[in-house]
Structures are given as C-alpha cells and as structure tokens.
FIBA-812070 format. One record per residue (C-alpha): x, y, z; residue in three letters; residue number from 0. Coordinates in Angstrom, 2 decimals. Layout:
<lumnus>
LUMNU       x       y       z code pos
LUMNU       X       Y       Z  ALA NUM
...
</lumnus>
This chain:
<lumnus>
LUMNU       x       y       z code pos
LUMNU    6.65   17.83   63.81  UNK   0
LUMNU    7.83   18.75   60.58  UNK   1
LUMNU    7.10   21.16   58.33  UNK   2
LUMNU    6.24   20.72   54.34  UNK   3
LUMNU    8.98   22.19   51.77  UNK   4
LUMNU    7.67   25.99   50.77  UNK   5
LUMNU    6.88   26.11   47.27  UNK   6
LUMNU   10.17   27.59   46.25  UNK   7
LUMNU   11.55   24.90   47.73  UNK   8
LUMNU    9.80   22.72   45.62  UNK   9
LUMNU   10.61   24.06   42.33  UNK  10
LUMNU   14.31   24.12   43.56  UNK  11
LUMNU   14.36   20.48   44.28  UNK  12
LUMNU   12.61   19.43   40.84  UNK  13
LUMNU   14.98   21.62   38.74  UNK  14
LUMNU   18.01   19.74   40.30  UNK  15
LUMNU   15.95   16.20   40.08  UNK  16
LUMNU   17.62   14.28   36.99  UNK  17
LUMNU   14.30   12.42   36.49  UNK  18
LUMNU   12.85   15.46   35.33  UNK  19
LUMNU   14.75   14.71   32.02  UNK  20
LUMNU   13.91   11.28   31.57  UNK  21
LUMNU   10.69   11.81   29.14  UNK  22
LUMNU   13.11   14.11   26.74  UNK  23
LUMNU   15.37   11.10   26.93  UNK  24
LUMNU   12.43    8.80   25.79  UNK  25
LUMNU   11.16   11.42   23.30  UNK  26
LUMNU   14.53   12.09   21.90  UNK  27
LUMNU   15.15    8.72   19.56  UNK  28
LUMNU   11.61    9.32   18.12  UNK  29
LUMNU   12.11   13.12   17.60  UNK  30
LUMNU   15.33   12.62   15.59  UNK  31
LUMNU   13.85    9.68   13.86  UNK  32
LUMNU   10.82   11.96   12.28  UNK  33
LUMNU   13.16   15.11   11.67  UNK  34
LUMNU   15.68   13.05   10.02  UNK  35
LUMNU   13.48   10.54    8.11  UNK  36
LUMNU   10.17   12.62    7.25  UNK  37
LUMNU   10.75   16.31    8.02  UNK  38
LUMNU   14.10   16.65    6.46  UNK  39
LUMNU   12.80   15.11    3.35  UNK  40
LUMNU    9.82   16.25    2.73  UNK  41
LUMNU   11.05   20.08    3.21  UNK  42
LUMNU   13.93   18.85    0.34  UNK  43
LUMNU   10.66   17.45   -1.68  UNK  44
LUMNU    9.60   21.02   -1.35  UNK  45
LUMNU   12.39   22.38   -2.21  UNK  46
LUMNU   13.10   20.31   -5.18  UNK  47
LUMNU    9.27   21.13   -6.69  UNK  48
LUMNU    9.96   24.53   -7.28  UNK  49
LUMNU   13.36   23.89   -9.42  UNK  50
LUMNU   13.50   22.09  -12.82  UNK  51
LUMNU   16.11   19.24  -11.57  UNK  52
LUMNU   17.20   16.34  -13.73  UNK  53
LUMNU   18.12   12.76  -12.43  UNK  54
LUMNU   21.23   12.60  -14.84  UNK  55
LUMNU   22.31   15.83  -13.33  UNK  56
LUMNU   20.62   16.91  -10.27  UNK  57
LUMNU   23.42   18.96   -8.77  UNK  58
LUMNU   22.87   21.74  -11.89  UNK  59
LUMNU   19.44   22.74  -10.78  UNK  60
LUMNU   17.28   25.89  -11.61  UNK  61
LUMNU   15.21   27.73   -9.60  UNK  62
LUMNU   11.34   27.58  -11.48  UNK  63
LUMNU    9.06   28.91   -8.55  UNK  64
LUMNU    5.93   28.00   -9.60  UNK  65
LUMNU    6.01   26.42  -13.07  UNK  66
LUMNU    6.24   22.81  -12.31  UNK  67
LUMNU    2.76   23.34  -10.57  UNK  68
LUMNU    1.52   24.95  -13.36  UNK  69
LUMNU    2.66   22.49  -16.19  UNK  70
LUMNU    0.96   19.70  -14.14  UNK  71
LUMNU   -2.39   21.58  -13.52  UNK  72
LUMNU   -2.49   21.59  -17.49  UNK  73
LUMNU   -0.93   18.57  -18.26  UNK  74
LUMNU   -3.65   15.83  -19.27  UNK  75
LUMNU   -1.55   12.62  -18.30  UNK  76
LUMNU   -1.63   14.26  -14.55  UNK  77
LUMNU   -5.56   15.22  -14.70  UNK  78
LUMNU   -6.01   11.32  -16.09  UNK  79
LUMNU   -3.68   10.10  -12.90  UNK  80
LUMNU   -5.47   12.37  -10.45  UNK  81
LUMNU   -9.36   10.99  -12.08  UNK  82
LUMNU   -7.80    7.46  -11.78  UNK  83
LUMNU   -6.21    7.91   -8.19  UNK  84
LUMNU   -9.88    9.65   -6.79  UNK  85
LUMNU  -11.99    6.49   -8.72  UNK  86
LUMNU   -8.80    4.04   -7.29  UNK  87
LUMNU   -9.07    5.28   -3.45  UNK  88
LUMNU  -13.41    5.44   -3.36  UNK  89
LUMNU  -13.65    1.80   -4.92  UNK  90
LUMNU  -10.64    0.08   -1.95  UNK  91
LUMNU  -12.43    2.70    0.61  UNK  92
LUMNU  -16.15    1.50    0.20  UNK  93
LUMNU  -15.55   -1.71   -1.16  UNK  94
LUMNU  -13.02   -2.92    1.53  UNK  95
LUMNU  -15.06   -1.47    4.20  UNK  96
LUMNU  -18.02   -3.05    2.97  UNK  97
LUMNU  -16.35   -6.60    2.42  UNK  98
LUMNU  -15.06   -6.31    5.98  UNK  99
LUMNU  -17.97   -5.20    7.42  UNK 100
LUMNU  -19.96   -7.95    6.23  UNK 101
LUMNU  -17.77  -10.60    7.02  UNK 102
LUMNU  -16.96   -9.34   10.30  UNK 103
LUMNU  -20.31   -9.94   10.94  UNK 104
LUMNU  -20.76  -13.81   10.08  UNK 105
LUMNU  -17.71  -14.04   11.86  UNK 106
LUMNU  -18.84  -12.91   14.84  UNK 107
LUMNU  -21.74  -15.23   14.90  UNK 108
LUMNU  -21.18  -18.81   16.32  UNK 109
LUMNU  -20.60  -21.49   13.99  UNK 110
LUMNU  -18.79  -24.31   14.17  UNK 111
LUMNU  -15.64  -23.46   13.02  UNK 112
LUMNU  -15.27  -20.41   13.60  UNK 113
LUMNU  -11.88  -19.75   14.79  UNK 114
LUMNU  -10.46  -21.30   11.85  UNK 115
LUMNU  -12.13  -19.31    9.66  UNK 116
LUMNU  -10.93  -15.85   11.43  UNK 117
LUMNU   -7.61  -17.47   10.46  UNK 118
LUMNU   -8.29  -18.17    7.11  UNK 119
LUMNU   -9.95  -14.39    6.58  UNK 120
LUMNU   -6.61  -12.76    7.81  UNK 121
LUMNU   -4.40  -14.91    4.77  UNK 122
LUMNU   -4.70  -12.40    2.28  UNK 123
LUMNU   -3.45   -9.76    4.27  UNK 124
LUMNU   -0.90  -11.65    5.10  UNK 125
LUMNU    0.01  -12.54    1.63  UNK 126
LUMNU    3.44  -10.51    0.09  UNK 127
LUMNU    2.00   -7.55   -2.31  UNK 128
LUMNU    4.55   -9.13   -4.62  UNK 129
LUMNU    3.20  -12.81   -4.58  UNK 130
LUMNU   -0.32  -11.40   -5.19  UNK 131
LUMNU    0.35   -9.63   -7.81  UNK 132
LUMNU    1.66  -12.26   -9.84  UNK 133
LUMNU   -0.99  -14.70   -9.27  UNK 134
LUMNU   -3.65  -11.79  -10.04  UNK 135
LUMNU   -1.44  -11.56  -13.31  UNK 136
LUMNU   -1.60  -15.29  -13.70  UNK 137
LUMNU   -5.09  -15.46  -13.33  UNK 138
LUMNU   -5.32  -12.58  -15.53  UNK 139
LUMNU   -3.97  -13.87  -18.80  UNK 140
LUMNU   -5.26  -14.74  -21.70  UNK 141
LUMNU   -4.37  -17.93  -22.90  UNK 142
LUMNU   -4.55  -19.93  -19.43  UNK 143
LUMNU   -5.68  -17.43  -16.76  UNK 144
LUMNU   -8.78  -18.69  -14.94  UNK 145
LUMNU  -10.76  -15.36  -15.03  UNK 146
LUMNU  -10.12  -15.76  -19.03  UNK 147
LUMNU  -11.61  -19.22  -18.90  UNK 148
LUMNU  -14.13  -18.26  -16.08  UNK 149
LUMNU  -15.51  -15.63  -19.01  UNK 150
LUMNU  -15.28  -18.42  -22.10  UNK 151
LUMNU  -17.31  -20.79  -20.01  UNK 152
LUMNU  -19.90  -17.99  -19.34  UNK 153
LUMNU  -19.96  -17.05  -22.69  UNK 154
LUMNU  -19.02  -13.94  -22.20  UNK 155
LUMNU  -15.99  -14.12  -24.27  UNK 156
LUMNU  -15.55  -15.93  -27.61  UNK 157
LUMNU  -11.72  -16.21  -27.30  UNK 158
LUMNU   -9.61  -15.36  -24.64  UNK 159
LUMNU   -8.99  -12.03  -22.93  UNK 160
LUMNU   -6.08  -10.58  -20.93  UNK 161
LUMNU   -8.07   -7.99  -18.59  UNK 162
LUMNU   -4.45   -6.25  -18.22  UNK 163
LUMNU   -4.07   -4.94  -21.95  UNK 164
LUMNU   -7.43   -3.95  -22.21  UNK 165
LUMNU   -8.26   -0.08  -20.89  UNK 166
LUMNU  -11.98   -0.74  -19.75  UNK 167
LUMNU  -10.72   -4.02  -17.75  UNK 168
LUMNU   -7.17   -3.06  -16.15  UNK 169
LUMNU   -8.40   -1.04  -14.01  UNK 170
LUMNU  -11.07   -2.93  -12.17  UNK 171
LUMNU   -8.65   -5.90  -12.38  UNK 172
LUMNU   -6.42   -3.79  -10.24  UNK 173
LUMNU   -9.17   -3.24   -7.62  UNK 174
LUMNU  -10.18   -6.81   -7.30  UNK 175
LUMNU   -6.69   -7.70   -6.85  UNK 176
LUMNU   -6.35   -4.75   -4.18  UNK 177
LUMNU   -9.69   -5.62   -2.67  UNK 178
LUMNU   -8.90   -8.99   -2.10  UNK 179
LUMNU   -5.44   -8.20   -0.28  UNK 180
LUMNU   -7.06   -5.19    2.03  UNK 181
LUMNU  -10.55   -6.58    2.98  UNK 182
LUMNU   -9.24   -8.89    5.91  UNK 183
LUMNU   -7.70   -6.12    7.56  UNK 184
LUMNU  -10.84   -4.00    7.24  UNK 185
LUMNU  -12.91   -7.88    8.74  UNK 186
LUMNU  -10.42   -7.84   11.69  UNK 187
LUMNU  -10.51   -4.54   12.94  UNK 188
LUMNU  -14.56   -4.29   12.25  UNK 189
LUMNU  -14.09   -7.85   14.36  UNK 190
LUMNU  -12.53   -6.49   17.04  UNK 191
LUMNU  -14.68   -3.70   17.37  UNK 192
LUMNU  -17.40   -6.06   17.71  UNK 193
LUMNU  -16.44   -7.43   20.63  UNK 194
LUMNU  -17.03   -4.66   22.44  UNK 195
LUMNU  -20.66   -4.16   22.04  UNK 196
LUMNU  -22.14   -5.21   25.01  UNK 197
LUMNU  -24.62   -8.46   24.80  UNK 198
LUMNU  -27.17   -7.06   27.25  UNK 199
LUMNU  -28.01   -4.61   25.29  UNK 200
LUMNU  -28.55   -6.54   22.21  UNK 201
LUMNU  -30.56   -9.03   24.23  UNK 202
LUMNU  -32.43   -6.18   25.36  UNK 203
LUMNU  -32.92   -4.90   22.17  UNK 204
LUMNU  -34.12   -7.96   20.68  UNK 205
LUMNU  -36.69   -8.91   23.76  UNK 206
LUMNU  -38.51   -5.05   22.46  UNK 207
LUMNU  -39.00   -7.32   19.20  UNK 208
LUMNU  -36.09   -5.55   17.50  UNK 209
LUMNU  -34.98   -7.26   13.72  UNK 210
LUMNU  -31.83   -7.96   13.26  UNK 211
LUMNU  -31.37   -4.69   11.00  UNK 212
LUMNU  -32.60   -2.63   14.06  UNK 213
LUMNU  -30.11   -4.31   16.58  UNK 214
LUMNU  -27.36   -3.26   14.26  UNK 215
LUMNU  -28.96    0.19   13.41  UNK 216
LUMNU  -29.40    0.90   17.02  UNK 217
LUMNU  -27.22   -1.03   19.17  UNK 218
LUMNU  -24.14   -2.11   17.18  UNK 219
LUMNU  -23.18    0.97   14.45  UNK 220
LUMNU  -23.15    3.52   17.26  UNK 221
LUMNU  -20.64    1.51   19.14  UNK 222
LUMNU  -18.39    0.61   15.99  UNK 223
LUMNU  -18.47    3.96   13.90  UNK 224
LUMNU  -15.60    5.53   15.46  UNK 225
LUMNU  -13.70    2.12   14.70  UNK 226
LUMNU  -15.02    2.29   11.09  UNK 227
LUMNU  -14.41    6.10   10.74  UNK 228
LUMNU  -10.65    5.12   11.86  UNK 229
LUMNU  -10.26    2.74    9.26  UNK 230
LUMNU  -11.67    4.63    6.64  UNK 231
LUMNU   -8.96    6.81    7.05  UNK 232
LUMNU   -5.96    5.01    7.00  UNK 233
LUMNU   -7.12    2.92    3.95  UNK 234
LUMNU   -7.68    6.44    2.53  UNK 235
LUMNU   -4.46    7.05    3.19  UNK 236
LUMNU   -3.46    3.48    2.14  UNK 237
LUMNU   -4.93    3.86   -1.43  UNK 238
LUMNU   -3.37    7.18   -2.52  UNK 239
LUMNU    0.07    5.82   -1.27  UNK 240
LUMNU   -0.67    2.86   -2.98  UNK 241
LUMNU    2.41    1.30   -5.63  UNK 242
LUMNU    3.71   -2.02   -5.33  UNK 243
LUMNU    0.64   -4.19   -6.73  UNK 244
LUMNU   -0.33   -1.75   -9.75  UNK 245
LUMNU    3.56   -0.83  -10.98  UNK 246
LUMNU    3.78   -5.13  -11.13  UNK 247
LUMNU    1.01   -5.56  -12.47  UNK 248
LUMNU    0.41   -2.89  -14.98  UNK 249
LUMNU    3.07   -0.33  -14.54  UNK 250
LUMNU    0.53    2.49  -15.30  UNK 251
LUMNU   -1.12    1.18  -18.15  UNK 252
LUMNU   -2.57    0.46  -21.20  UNK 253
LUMNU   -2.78    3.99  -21.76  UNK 254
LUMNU   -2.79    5.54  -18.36  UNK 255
LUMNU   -5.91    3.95  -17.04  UNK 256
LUMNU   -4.29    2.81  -13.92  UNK 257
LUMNU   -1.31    5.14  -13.13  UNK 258
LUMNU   -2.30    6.74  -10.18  UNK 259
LUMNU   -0.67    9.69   -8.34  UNK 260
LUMNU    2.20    7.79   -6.95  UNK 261
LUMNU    3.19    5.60  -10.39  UNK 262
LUMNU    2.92    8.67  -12.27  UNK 263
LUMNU    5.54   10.15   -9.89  UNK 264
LUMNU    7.80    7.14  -10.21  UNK 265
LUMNU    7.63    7.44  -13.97  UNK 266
LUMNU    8.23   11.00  -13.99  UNK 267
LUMNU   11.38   10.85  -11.54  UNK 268
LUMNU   12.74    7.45  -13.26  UNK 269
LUMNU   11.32    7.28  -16.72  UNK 270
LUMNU   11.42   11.02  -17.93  UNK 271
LUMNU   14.23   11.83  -15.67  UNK 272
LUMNU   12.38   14.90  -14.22  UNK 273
LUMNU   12.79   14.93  -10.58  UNK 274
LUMNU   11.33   18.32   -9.96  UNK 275
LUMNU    8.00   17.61  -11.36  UNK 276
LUMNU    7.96   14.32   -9.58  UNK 277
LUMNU    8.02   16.11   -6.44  UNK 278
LUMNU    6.09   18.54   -7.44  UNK 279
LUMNU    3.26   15.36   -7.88  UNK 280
LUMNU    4.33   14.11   -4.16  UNK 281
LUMNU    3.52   17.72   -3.37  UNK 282
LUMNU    0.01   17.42   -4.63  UNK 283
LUMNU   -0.35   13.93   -2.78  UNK 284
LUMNU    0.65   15.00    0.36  UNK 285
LUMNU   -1.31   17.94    0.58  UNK 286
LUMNU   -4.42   15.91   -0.79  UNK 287
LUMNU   -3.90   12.83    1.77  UNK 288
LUMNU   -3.48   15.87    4.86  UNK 289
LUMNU   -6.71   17.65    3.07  UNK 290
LUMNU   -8.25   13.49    3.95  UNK 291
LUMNU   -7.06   13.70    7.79  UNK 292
LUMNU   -8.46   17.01    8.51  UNK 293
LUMNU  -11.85   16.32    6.83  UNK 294
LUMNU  -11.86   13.18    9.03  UNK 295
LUMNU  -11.17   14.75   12.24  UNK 296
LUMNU  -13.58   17.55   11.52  UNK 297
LUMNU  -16.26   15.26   10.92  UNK 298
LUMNU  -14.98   13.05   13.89  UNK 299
LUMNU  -15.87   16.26   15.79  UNK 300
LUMNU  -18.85   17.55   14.52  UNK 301
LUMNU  -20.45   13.43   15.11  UNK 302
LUMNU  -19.16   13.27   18.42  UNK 303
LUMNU  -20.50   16.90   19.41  UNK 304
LUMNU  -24.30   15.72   17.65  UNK 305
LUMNU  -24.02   12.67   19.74  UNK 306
LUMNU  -23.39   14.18   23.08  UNK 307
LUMNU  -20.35   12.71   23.69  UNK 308
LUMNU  -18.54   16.03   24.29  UNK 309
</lumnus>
C-alpha cells in the first residue's frame, strides 16, 4: 500500500512543476500590451498636463503644476465643450437605448421575415463612421440635401437650410447622425438578452391575465436590466470618447456648439499647438468617464443587493 506525499512534499513538487508558470506565460503578452500601450501613456498624459509644452517644440517644456487645470476651469470655450459633451453623451445614452429597446422588441416577435430584418437592423452599425458622415453631410445641405427639401415640402422652411452652419441645428444633426449609427448595436444586444427570458414564465404570466406592459414590467425588465445597465455604460463611455463623425462633419462648430471634450482636445493639441492643456482636457475625460464606471458598478451593487441576488 502506498502512502500519500506529506504536505511538504507537495509544495516541493509544485515549486519544481514548470506548469506552474504557464498562466504568467499567458498573462504576460496582455500585461506588456496594457503597460506599454495604456499605462505608459497615460502616466506621460499626466505628466505632460502639469507642464506648458508646445507641439513646435515639445522637448523645451516647463514645469506649470497646476495652472493648465486652472486656465481650463475658467476658460469658457472648455465650460461650452464640457455643457455640449454632458447634453452629447445623455441624448446617444437614452436615445440609443430607447431605439434599441424598442426595436429589439418587434424583433423578437414572429413575423414573417424576420431574420432578414435582424440583418437589415445591424447595417448601420456596420456602416464606416467615415461613409456616414458624409452622407449625413449630404443629406444635410442646403441646396440638394433631402432633410433641406424634407423641411421646404413641410413648409417649414421658405428656402433652403444647411442644419450644419446653423448653431441651434448642428448639434442635433450630429445626434441623429450618431443615433442612427449606434442604435443597432444597442437592438442586438437588448436582442440577445431577450432570448434568455424564459417562455414559461411569460405564458404563465399572461394565463394570470397579465397585459403586455405587465409581462414586460414583471417578467422581461428584471431579466434584461443587467444587460441594459451594461450597455448603458459602454455607450457612456462610447459618447465621451466620441470623434470621428463630429470632427467630419462639423469639426467643432459653428461656434462651439458641437466640440465636445475630445475635439476640443484635438484642436487644442493640433490647432493652438498647446499640448499640455490638451492633456490636461484628456485628464478631465478620463477621470470623468472612470467617475461613469464606478457610479455604474455602485449602483450595479446596491440593485443587485435590493433584489436579493447577493
């Protein structure tokens, strides 16, 4: 009969064991990855906020401490960009979660047809930022865009209008252009979370003489929130980062009624040649989006401790 290792055996033969490395070796690629490609530079970001650095000359560079910070907290073109990136995020949050909540929900009743149109819902996603961009600007214009005509027809424009020079209409321009590109992603996760909710229970729900507003009150949300409380995030995220479709687009303007956080650090870094206040702005955005992420989880854990789930 024999007899098991001792336990100082044990720990003898797994220090020697070269399998006991192999996670590291999996973990290594993606360690060096984020310390080369987001830690290094964001502690140089950091670094680079604090000093009043040209782009023409960024090796002579003087140490500011705090003054960048202070310059932008009373500049007016940042509070405009910070108003316009908080009214920018809350219009793509609700309205693409809304838009993809509702038409996750046709599509996920049957119809004939139906797999086709899941296809066709997922197109704008799919679509370049670049391409839609310049058909939004297409359709935008004044002389032949269809939204100008759209608004002639409807008489609610004697000539034509180009929503992109005015300052009341570039902004929401910019949001139905960013709306239509982000809703199908918000349709096929809400979709997919669907699925999941079991039948029997709506049957169930609906033989107690449940509406259809009760089945989803009772049966369906509970089962999808933390699905939609997900999402909300990372379009949250999504929207401050935002840059491609409003720099094509509008670049900013007219008058700073779209330039967000993130254009209004390109221009300061490329147009005015000031790279320490442009990181001093990716400073503020950063700390903002992590602000997001923690109120998420906290909430995530104060809904799941209500609930019973922990």
């Amino acid at each position: 009969m024999t007899r098991p290792p001792s336990h100082d055996t044990a720990i003898a033969a797994r220090k020697t064991d070269p399998s006991r490395w192999l996670p590291m070796v999996f973990i290594a690629p993606v360690t060096l990855y984020l310390l080369a490609f987001q830690f290094y530079p964001l502690v140089q970001q950091f670094f680079l906020s604090v000093t009043s650095t040209s782009l023409l000359n960024p090796g002579s560079s003087t140490f500011v401490g705090a003054d960048n910070y202070r310059e932008l907290l009373t500049d007016p073109e940042f509070a405009q960009s910070l108003r316009v990136t908080v009214v920018y995020t809350v219009v793509c949050v609700v309205g693409s979660i809304v838009l993809g909540l509702m038409a996750a929900l046709l599509l996920d009743r049957p119809f004939r047809g139906r797999g086709l149109a899941r296809a066709l819902v997922t197109v704008p996603w799919a679509a370049p930022p670049v391409a839609a961009a310049l058909i939004f600007t297409w359709m935008y214009n004044a002389q032949y865009g269809l939204f100008s005509r759209l608004s002639q027809f409807l008489g609610f424009s004697a000539g034509g209008v180009n929503w992109l020079d005015e300052p009341s209409m570039a902004l929401p321009a910019i949001l139905i252009t960013t709306l239509w590109q982000i809703f199908p992603f918000s349709a096929v996760v809400i979709l997919a979370a669907l699925q999941g909710v079991p039948s029997e229970l709506r049957e169930a729900a609906v033989i107690d003489g449940a509406d259809r507003f009760s089945v989803f009150k009772a049966v369906v949300w509970p089962t999808i929130r933390p699905t939609v409380t997900l999402l909300t995030l990372l379009i949250t995220v999504w929207s401050l980062r935002r840059f491609d479709v409003i720099w094509l687009m509008t670049q900013g303007g007219p008058l700073g009624e779209t330039n967000t956080l993130v254009i209004d650090l390109y221009r300061r870094a490329f147009v005015y040649l000031d790279l320490g206040k442009a990181a001093a702005v990716g400073v503020i955005g950063l700390v903002i989006a992590v602000l997001v992420t923690v109120v998420y989880f906290w909430v995530s854990q104060r809904t799941e401790a209500a609930t019973g789930k922990r």
